[in-house]
N, C-alpha and C positions, 0 to 999 in steps of 0.2 A: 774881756767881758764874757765870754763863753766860755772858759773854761772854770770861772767863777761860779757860773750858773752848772756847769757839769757838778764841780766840788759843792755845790749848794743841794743837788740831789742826792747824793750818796751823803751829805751829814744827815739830811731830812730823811732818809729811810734807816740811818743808824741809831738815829733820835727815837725814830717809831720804836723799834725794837727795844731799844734798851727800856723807854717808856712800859711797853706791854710786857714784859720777860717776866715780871712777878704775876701781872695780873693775868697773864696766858696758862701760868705753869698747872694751875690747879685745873679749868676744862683739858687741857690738853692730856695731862694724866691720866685725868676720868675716862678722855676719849684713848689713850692706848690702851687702858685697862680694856673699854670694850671692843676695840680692835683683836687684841692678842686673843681675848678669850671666846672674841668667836671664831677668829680662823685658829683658832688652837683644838676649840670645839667641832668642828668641819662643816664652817659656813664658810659663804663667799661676802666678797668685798665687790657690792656695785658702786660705782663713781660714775656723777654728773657733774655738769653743771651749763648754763646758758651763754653763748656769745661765748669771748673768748675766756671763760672762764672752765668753757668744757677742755680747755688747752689743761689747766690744770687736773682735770677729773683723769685725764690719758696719761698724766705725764704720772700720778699716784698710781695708777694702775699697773705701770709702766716699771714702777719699782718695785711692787709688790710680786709680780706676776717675773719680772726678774731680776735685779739686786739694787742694792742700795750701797752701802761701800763695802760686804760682804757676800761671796757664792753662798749661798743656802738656796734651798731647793725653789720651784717656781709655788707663788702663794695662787688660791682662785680668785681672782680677780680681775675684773674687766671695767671700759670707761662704756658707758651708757651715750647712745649718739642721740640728739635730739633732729635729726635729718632724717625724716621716715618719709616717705610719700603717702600725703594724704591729707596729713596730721600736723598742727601746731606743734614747735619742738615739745612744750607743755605734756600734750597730748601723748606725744612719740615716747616721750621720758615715761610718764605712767605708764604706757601700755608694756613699754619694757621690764619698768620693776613688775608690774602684772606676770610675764612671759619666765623671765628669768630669777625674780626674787621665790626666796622660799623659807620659812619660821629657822631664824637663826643665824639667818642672814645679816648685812652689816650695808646700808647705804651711807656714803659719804658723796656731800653736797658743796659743792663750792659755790658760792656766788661771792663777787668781789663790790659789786654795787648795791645799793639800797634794795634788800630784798621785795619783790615785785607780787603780794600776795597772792595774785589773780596766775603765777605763774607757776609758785610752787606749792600753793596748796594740791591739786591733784595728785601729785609725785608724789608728797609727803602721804597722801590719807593712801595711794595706792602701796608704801610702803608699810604702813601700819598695817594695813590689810590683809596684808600678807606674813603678819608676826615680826616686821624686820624692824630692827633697832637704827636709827640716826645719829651720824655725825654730820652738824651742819657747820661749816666755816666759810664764817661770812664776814663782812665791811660794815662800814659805814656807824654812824655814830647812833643810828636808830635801832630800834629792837624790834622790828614787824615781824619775823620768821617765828619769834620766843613762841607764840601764841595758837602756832601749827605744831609745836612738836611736844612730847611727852614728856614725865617725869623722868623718865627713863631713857632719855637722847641727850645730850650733848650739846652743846655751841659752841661754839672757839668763833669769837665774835672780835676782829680789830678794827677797834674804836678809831677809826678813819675817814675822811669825805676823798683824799683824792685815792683812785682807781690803782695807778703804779704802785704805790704805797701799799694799797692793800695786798694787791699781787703779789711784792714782795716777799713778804711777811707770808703770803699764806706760802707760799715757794721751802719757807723755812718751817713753819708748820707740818707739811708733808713730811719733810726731812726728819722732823722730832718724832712723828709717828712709825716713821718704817724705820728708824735707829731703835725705838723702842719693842718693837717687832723682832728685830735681829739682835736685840740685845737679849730679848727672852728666849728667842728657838736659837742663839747660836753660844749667848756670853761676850762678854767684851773683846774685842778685835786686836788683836796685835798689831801696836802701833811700827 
């Protein structure tokens, strides 16, 4: 019975993917295009995101800043913490892209649950405010995030209600953008 239920998770997150792999491939391009070309251009790479979902914003950061399955040199990039003293994470987040974002810059947003308006609109308008460009990848099978961000940002949005699932997938999402990262500042990797 349990080991039914193990092999029934890993079909249901193989299911996902192979589902989303066409409908991913065209935001997720759009979003390495403006990844590359702005740390190509010499912006930085801010990453969040809320609950455990800032697990995700550390771990992208984590590759950029040092490799991904290739040495290339360290990218700027950092994970934005929403743990400030004082301050709603909300809050902590803006006031950070406030501090540390700058015109040219590059924020990338995870949230893996139904995005939470009241939580990331400040981030978002403090990001904009400061010239920076959005990648938002996000969950859930609703589109409440679409409505905060610009012509000019990104979604990479999978169409999912459970959480793990989402995580997943965004786990591989990261992976297609720092592969597409090292595949422009390095060329393809010798297998």
């Amino acid at each position: 019975m349990l080991e039914q239920r193990i092999q029934q998770q890993f079909f249901e997150s193989a299911d996902l993917l192979y589902q989303v792999a066409e409908n991913l491939s065209r935001p997720l391009s759009s979003a390495a295009h403006m990844l590359i070309d702005g740390i190509t251009g010499g912006g930085r790479v801010l990453c969040c995101g809320l609950g455990l979902s800032a697990l995700d914003a550390q771990y992208m950061a984590a590759l950029l800043v040092g490799r991904f399955e290739q040495d290339r040199p360290g990218l700027a990039a950092m994970a934005l913490d929403g743990q400030t003293h004082g301050y709603t994470q909300e809050a902590a987040l803006s006031r950070q892209v406030q501090a540390f974002g700058h015109p040219g810059d590059l924020l990338i947003v995870f949230e893996s649950l139904a995005a939470n308006l009241s939580h990331w609109a400040p981030v978002l308008e403090a990001a904009h405010g400061q010239d920076m460009s959005v990648i938002a990848i996000t969950g859930s099978t609703q589109d409440e995030l679409r409505g905060l961000l610009r012509d000019t940002d990104v979604q990479i949005r999978v169409p999912h209600t459970r959480s793990a699932r989402v995580a997943e997938a965004q786990r591989l999402l990261a992976h297609c953008l720092c592969d597409a990262v090292d595949l422009q500042l390095l060329g393809e990797a010798d297998e």
